[in-house]
C-alpha positions, 0 to 999 in steps of 0.5 A: 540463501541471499542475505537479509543485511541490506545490500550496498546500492540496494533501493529501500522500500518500508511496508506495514501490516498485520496477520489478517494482511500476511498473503497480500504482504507476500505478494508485494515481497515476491513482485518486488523479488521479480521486478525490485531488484536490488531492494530491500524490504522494511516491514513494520510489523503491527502485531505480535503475531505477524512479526513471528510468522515473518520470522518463520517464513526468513524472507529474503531482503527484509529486515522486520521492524517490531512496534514495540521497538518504535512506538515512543511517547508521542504514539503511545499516547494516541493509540488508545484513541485510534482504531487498529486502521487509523493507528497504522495510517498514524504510523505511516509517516514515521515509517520511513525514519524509522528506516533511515534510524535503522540503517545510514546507508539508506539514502531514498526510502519508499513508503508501499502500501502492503496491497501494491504489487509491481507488473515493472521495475520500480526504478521507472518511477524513481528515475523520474523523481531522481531527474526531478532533483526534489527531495519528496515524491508523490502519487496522485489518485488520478480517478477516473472522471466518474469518480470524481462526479460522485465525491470520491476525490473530495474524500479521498485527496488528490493524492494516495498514500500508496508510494511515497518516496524520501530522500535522506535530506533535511528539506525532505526531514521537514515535510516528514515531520509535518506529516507526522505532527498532523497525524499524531494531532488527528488522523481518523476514518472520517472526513473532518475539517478537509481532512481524512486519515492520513491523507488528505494532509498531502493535498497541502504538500505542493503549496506549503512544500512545492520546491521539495515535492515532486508529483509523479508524471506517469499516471498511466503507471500506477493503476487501482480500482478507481482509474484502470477502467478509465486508461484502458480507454485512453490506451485503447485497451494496453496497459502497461502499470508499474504497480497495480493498488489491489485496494480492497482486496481481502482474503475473507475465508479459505474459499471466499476472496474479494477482488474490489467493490464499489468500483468498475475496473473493466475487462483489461484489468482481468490479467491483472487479477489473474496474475495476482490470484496466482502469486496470492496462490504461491503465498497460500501455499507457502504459509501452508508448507511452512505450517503457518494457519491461512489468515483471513479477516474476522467475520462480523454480522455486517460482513454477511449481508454485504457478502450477499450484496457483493454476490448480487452485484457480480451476477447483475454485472454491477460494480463489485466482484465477489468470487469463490476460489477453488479449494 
């Protein structure tokens, strides 16, 4: 059994999730023990319950970071104000310190949102900021030009907070705290004032930041919803991510999965899904052996009618795909 100290040399990644997320938490977990290796995994974990589940699943290269033994003043006093979505996007930016104040080996942390999933080695995009010499690197969004008629670049930034990298350094220290100033200031699911949760702030870094901030070239290689559509078309078809941002899916009931809606993400991205159904399996499976109840998001009234919807667009062939799994 490998052990769960990080190793010397090991590329360290942070995550945050609670129970309803846990699967899609194990996916990230597994591409990166297939695709991440040396890493180490540090998960935040946003609930009581996660946090013991995790405990009971000991999986390999992670080291669990319980809130109660982070959250300081300054969070405590925000909390109350934010949503459990917009509570996690204030956490975002302390996430990385939290592991450099962990463990001071960890020269480079990388934030991941828990819905990525690695098709290649991580270290493809980290060789690129490490030949860049800056301290900070960053992903664009990179839409599809459909997308960027209909608003969603002006709500969303040009930027993701997806996969966002810091040095140990104090010129990356200084662009840290500004993002974590910003967002204990505001951090909301609203756009306000050009902002929107944590992540418009980003939009800020290349000017306030520029000689610290290096933006990521290689936009073919960090695919979601919003553009796979659209460099299928460019490549003609071959794609060829090092990760793939399943934004929007969710595990709804023990039949009942969402792939992704309000987007067209075209035929190649069908293996993309399929690889990730099948590693979605492996986690199911999993928490089942070890006695662990299948999380699901909680059911609301609203959920209802856009289920129906989401069923209605997939048969029409629009732009959202709602499937039953096999039981």
């Amino acid at each position: 059994m490998p052990s769960n100290s990080p190793a010397v040399g090991a590329e360290h990644f942070v995550t945050l999730f609670d129970n309803n997320f846990l699967p899609i938490g194990l996916c990230l977990h597994s591409s990166l023990l297939e695709h991440g290796q040396p890493f180490h995994l540090w998960i935040l974990c946003m609930d009581e319950l996660v946090e013991q589940n995790l405990r009971r699943l000991a999986l390999s290269y992670v080291t669990l970071i319980p809130l109660r033994e982070v959250e300081d003043a300054r969070l405590l006093a925000v909390k109350p104000t934010r949503s459990r979505g917009e509570y996690c996007w204030t956490l975002t930016p302390f996430t990385p310190q939290f592991v450099f104040d962990q463990n001071s080996q960890a020269q480079r942390v990388t934030y991941l949102d828990a819905d990525l999933f690695f098709f290649a080695p991580p270290k493809l995009l980290l060789d690129e900021f490490e030949r860049s010499g800056k301290h900070v690197l960053i992903t664009e969004h990179a839409y599809d030009p459909r997308y960027e008629r209909f608003g969603r670049a002006k709500r969303g930034g040009r930027f993701c907070v997806q996969f966002v990298t810091f040095r140990r350094s104090s010129e990356s220290a200084k662009v840290m705290r500004w993002w974590q100033e910003r967002c204990l200031e505001w951090c909301y699911a609203r756009v306000e004032n050009g902002k929107f949760g944590d992540q418009k702030y980003l939009d800020q870094w290349p000017e306030l930041f520029g000689p610290e901030v290096h933006i990521l070239l290689q936009k073919d290689k960090t695919l979601a919803p919003w553009n796979v559509a659209y460099f299928e078309r460019l490549g003609h078809g071959e794609l060829a991510p090092v990760f793939y941002h399943f934004h929007g899916f969710r595990v709804l009931s023990t039949n009942e999965i969402l792939l992704y809606s309000g987007y067209r993400v075209g035929n190649a991205a069908n293996y993309l899904y399929q690889t990730y159904l099948s590693a979605l399996h492996h986690a199911i499976t999993e928490l089942k052996q070890t006695g662990i109840p299948i999380p699901c998001l909680p059911r609301r009234k609203d959920l209802i009618g856009r289920l129906a919807t989401l069923k209605r667009q997939w048969i029409d062939g629009e732009k959202s795909v709602f499937i039953k799994a096999k039981r």
